[in-house]
C-alpha positions in Angstrom: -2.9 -16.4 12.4 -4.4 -19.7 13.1 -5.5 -21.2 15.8 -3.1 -22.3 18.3 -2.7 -26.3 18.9 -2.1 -28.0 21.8 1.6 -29.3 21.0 4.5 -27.3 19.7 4.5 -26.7 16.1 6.6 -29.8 13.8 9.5 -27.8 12.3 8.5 -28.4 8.7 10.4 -27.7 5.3 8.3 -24.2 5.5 9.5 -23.9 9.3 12.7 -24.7 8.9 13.3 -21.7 6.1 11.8 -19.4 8.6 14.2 -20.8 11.5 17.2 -20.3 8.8 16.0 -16.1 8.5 16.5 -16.2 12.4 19.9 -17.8 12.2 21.1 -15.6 8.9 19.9 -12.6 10.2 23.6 -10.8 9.9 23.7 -12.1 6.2 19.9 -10.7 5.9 21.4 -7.2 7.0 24.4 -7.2 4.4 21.5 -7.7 2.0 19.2 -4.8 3.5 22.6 -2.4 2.9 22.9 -3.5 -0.1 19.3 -2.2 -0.9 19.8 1.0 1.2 23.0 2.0 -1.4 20.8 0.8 -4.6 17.9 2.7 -3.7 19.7 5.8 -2.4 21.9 5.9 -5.9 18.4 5.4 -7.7 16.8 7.7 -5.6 19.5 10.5 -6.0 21.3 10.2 -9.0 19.0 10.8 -11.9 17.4 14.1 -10.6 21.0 15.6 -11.3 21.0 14.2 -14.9 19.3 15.7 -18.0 15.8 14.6 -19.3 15.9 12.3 -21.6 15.0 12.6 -24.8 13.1 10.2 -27.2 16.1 8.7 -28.5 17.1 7.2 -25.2 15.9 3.9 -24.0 15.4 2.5 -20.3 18.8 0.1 -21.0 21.0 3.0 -22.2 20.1 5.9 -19.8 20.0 5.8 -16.1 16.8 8.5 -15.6 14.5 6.2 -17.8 15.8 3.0 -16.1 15.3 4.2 -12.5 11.3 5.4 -13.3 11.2 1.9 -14.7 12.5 0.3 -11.4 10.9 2.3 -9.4 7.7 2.7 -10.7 7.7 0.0 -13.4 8.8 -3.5 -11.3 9.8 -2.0 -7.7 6.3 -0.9 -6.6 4.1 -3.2 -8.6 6.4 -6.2 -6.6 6.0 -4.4 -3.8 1.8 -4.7 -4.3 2.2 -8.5 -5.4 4.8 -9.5 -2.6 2.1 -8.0 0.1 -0.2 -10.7 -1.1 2.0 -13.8 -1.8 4.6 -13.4 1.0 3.1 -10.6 3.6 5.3 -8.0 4.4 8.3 -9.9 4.1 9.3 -6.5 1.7 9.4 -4.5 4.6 10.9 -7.1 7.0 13.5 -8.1 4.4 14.1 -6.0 1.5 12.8 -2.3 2.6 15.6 0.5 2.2 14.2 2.9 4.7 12.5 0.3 7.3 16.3 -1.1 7.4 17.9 3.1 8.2 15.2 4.0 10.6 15.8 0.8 12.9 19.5 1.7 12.1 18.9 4.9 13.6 16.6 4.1 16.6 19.5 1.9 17.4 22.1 4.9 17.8 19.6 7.9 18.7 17.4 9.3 21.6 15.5 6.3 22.3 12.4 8.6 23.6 9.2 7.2 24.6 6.8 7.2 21.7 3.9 9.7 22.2 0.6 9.4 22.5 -0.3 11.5 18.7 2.6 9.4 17.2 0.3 6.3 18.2 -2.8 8.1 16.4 -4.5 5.4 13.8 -5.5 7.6 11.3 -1.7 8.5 10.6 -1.5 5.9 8.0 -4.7 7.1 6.6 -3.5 11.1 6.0 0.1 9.9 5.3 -1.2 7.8 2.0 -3.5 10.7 0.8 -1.0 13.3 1.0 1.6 11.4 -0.5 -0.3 9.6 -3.8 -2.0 13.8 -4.0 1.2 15.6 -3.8 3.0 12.9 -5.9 0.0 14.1 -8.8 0.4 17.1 -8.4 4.7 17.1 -9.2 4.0 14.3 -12.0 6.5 12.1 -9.8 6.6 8.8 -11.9 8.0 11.0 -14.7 10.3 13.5 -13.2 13.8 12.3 -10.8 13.5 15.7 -8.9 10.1 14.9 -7.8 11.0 11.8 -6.8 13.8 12.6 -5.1 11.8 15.2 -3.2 8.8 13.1 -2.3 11.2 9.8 -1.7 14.0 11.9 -0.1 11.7 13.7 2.4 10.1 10.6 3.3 13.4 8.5 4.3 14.8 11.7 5.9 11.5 12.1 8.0 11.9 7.7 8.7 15.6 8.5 9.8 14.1 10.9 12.2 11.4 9.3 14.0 14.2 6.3 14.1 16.6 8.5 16.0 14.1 10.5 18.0 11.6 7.6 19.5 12.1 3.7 20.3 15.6 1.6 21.1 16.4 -0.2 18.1 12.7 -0.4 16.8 11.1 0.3 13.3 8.8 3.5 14.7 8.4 5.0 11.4 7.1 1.9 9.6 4.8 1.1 12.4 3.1 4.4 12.7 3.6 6.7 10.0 5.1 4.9 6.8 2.7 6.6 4.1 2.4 2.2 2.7 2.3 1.0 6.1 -1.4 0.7 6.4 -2.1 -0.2 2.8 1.0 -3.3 3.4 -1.1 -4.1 6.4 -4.5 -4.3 4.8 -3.0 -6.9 1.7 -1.0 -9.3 4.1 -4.0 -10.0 5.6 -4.8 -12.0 2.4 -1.4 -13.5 2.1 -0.7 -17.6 2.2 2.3 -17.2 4.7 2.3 -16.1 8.2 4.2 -16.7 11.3 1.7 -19.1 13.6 2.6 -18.5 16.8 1.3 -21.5 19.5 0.0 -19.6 22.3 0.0 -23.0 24.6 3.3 -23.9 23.0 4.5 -20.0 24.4 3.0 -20.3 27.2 4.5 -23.9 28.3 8.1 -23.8 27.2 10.9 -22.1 29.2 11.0 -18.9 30.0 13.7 -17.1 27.4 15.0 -13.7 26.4 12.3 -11.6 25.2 12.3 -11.6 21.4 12.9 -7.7 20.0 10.2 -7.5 17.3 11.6 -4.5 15.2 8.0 -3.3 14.3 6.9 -3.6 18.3 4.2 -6.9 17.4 3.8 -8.8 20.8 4.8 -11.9 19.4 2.8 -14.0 22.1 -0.3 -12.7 21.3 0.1 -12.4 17.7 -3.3 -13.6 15.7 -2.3 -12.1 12.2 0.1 -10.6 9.8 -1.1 -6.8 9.5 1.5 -5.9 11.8 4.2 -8.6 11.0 6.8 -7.4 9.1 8.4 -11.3 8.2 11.5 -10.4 9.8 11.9 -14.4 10.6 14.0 -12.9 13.8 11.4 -14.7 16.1 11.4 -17.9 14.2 11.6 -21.2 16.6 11.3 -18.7 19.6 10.3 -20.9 22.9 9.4 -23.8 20.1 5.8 -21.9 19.3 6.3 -19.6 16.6 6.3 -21.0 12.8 6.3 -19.8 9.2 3.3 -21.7 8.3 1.4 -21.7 5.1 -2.5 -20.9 5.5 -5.8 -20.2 3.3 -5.2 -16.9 1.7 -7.7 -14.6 3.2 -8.4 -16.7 6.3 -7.4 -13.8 8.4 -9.7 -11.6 7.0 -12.7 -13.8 8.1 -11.2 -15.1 11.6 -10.0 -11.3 12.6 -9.9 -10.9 16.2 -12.4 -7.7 17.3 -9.4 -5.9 18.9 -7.5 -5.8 15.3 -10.9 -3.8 14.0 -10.3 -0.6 13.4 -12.7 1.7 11.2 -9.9 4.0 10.3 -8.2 0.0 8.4 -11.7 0.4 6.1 -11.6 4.4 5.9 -7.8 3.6 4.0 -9.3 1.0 2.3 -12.5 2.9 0.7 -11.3 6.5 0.2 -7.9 5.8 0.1 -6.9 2.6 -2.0 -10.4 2.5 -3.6 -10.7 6.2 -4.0 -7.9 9.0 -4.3 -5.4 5.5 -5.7 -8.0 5.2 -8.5 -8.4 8.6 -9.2 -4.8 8.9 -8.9 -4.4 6.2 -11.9 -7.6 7.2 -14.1 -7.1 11.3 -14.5 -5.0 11.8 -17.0 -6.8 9.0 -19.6 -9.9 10.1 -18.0 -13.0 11.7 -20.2 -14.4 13.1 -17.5 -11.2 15.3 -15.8 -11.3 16.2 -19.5 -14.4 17.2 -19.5 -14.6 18.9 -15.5 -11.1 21.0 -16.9 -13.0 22.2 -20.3 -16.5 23.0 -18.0 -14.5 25.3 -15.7 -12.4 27.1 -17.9 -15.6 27.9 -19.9 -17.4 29.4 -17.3 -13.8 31.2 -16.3 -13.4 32.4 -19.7 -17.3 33.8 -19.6 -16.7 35.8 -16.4 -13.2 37.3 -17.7 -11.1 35.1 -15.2 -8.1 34.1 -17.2 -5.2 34.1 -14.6 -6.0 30.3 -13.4 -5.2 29.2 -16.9 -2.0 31.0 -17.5 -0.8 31.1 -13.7 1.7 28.4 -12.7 3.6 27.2 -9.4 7.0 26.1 -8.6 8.0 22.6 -9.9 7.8 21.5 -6.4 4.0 22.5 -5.6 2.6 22.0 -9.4 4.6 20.5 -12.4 6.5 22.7 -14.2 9.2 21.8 -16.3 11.6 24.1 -18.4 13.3 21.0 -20.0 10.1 18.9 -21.4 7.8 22.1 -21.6 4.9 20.6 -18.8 3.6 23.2 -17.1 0.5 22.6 -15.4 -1.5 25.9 -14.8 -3.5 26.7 -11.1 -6.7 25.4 -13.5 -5.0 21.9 -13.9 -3.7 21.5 -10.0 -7.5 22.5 -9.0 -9.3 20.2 -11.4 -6.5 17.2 -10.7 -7.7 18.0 -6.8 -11.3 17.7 -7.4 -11.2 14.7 -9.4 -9.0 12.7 -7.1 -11.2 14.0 -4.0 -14.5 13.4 -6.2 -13.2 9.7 -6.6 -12.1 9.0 -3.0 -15.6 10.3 -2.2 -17.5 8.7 -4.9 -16.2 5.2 -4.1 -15.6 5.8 -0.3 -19.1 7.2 0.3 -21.0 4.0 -2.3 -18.6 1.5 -0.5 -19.7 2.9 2.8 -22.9 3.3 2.3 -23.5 -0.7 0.6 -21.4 -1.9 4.3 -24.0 -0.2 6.6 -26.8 -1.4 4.9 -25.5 -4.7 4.9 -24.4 -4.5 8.4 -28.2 -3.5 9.1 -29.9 -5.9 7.0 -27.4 -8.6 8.8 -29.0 -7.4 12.0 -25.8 -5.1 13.7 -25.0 -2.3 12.8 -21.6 -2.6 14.6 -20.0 -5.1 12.3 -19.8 -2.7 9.4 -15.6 -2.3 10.5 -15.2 -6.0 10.2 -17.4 -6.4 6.7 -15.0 -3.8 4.7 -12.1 -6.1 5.0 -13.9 -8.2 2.9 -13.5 -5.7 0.5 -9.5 -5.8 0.5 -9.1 -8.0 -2.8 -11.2 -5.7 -4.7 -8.8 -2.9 -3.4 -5.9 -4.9 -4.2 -6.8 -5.7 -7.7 -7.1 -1.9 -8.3 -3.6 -1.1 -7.4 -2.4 -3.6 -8.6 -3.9 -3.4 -12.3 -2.8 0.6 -11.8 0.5 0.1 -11.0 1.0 -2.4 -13.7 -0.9 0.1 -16.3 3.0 2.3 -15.7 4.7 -0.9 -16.4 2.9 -1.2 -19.6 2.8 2.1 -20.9 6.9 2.5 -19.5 7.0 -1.1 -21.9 4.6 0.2 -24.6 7.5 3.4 -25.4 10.2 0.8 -26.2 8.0 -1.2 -28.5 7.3 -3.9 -26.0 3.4 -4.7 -26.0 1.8 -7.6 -24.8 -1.1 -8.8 -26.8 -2.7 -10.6 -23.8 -3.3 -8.0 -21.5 -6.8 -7.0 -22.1 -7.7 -10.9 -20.7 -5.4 -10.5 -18.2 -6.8 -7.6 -16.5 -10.3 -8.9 -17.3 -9.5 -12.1 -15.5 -7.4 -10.2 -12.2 -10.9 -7.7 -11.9 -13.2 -11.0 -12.2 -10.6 -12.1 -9.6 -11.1 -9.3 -7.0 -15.0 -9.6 -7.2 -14.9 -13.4 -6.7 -13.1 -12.9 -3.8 -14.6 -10.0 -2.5 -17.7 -11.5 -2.8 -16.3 -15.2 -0.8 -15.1 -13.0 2.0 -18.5 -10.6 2.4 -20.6 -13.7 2.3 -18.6 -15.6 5.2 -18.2 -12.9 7.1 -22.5 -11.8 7.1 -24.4 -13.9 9.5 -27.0 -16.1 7.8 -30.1 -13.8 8.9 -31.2 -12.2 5.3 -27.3 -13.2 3.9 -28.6 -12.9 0.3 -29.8 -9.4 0.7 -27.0 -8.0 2.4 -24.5 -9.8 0.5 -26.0 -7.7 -2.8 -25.4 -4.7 -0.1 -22.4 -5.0 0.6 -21.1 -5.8 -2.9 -22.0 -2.3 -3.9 -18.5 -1.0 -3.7 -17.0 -4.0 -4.8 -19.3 -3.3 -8.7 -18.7 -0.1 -8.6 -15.3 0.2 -8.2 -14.9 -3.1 -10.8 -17.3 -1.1 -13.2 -15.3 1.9 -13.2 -12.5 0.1 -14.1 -13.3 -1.9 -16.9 -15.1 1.5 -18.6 -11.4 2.6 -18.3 -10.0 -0.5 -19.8 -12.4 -1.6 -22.3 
């Protein structure tokens, strides 16, 4: 957030819709149920119906329209909100942010332990889940998205009615998004500016109950704010405010640092997300699959080829015919751990040099957030590639996307390369500037060899 002023914040047009979230808050609720019963019916409903077949369309059968949602406009919003509005998705709109404060609210109300508190959670939580997702094929089959989505708001009820008192433990901590929502509303042009004088000066008041346990006082940013709007006008210092996108990023405060924010960012939204996206068009899974299964074939091994798994540990579907053999589930492993260390290890490797040539070694943390639009771009040009292709089977093909995703990439490395350069110090800036923007060309290169 910004820097605090020395009177209370003027209640503009911006202000005052933030104020009116506080007041509506019950009508804001209805609304959140009303999400909860969608995505539940989405959620459950088509894993009980037949697969399509290629006769259906997404407007005349419920399976093809729920991938669509889901995977087709619900996620790639999701991305796009995170960097227009913050996390007013998860504040607002979330299905299973909205059940697990509804349970912490009715359960144990334990204290929250010291491993649930563990940084890295985020981290493990977003490999495992875009891995296993692979692995089931879960943008193309309900039952794996039941079982991936299902287990993941059963675990969020859980945590709700195990730990906290009407608090959102699960998002905060172990939401398999939660870090990667953080990470993009840092770029976002809406916050909630909180006047620390303002605070400080005005009456004391009931303590505001911030769902996704922010200290509102001491709030500097919006990784953690969930745009709930529930401490709007609170002791006349906190505002929704408008801001330069991506100020945050280069006026972080060193206690919001944290290497395991860039370890998400390089191996996990840079790496396994791209991999994640790329394999199955990819030349090179294509070739890595045929490599191996020559040299199997050579030595007489032939039960990785013909040996497959349960649906729910490797696809393997009766109705369609998919059956990926232990050969695929290994080669889709190595390529998506090849990528997160390919662009993890280049993007890593470009910060500390940079960090060196800048003359300390100990800001290489705060350089990778510069790298968050570059991230960004990536998912969001991935998730939109589903939308497409979902599009592309019922005839629906836009001739202008080529430019567009030339334009969003040229976009990310612009930006990228506005936030590394503010946030080197000016001793041999040029040099490790070009350091730095190693991971930022490399993951950009990658993708437009995919693309074009």
């Amino acid at each position: 957030m910004m820097a605090a002023t020395s009177s209370p914040l003027p209640r503009s047009r911006l202000a005052r819709l933030g104020d009116g979230m506080a007041r509506h808050a019950g009508a804001i609720q209805v609304m959140q149920w009303g999400m909860v019963v969608v995505y539940l019916a989405l959620v459950s409903i088509p894993a009980f119906l037949p697969v399509p077949d290629d006769s259906r369309h997404i407007w005349d059968d419920l399976v093809l329209f729920a991938q669509f949602a889901f995977w087709g406009v619900w996620w790639p919003f999701v991305m796009v909100s995170m960097l227009v509005m913050g996390r007013a998705w998860c504040g607002v709109f979330c299905p299973e942010g909205t059940m697990t404060e509804w349970a912490s609210r009715h359960g144990l109300g334990r204290a929250i332990p010291a491993w649930l508190r563990w940084r890295g959670w985020p981290f493990v939580a977003f490999v495992c889940t875009t891995v296993y997702g692979q692995m089931i094929t879960v943008y193309e089959y309900p039952k794996a998205a039941l079982l991936i989505l299902g287990a993941s708001t059963v675990m969020a009820l859980a945590v709700g009615w195990i730990y906290g008192r009407g608090h959102r433990v699960w998002c905060r901590y172990l939401c398999p998004a939660s870090g990667v929502f953080s990470l993009l509303s840092r770029l976002a042009p809406l916050h909630f500016q909180v006047d620390a004088q303002a605070w400080r000066a005005a009456p004391r008041q009931h303590a505001v109950q911030c769902a996704p346990l922010v200290d509102v006082r001491s709030q500097t940013g919006g990784g953690g704010c969930q745009m709930c709007g529930r401490c709007s006008g609170h002791r006349d210092a906190v505002t929704l405010a408008p801001r330069l996108p991506g100020i945050e990023v280069t006026h972080l405060p060193q206690r919001e640092v944290s290497p395991w924010d860039i370890v998400l960012l390089l191996f996990g939204m840079m790496g396994v997300a791209t991999g994640a996206f790329q394999w199955s068009g990819s030349p090179l899974f294509v070739a890595l699959k045929q490599g191996v299964a020559t040299v199997l074939i050579e030595h007489g091994i032939i039960a990785p080829m013909t040996t497959s798994l349960p649906w729910w540990i490797l696809t393997n579907s009766d109705e369609t015919g998919e059956v990926f053999s232990l050969l695929d589930g290994a080669c889709l492993l190595a390529y998506m751990g090849g990528s997160a260390l390919a662009f993890g290890l280049v993007g890593l490797g470009g910060l500390a040099l940079a960090a060196r040539l800048g003359g300390d070694v100990k800001a290489l943390w705060r350089l990778g957030y510069g790298l968050i639009p570059q991230a960004a771009v990536g998912l969001v040009v991935g998730l939109s590639s589903m939308t497409l292709t979902q599009l592309g089977t019922e005839g629906i093909i836009f001739a202008w996307v080529p430019e567009a995703r030339a334009a969003l990439l040229a976009l990310g490395m612009v930006w990228s390369g506005v936030l590394l350069w503010s946030l080197l110090p000016p001793r041999r800036r040029p040099l490790a500037w070009l350091a730095a923007m190693a991971g930022v060309l490399f993951h950009a290169t990658a993708w437009a060899l995919f693309f074009f």
